[in-house]
C-alpha positions in Angstrom: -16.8 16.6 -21.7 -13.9 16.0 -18.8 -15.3 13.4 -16.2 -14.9 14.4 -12.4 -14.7 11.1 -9.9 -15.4 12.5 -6.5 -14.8 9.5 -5.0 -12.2 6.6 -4.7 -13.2 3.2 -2.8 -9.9 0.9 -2.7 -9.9 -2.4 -1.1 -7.0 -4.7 0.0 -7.3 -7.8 1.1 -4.1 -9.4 3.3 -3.8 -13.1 2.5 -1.2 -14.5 5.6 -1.5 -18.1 4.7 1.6 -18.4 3.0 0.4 -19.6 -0.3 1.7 -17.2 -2.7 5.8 -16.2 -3.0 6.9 -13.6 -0.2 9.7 -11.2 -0.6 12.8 -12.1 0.9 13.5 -10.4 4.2 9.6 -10.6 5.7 9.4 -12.8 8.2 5.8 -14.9 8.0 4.4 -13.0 11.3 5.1 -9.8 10.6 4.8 -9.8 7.6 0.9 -8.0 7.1 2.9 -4.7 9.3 5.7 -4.4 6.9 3.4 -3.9 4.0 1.3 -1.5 6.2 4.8 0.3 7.0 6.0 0.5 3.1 2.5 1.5 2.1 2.2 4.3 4.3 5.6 5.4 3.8 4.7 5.5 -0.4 1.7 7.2 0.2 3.2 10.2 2.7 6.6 10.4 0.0 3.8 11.1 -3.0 1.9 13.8 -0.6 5.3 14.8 -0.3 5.7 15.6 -3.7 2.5 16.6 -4.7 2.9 19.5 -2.2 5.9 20.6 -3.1 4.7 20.8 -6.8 
């Protein structure tokens, strides 16, 4: 029997304090919008491509 999830909750938690490795290129306070930017830009090129489908 096929399972139907009607509902998706997905948290993300921005950690700024410079503790983990950053990518090269980010500057430190920017660098929470430039992950906002690429993530939004991934998500509209796979609505993108679902649509076209």
């Amino acid at each position: 029997m096929p399972i139907e999830i009607r509902e998706l909750i997905i948290k993300a938690r921005v950690d700024e304090s410079g503790g983990g490795s950053r990518q090269a290129g980010r500057s430190q306070s920017g660098g929470s919008e430039d992950v906002v930017a690429e993530a939004v830009d991934q998500v509209f090129t796979i609505l993108k491509e679902n649509s076209e489908r």
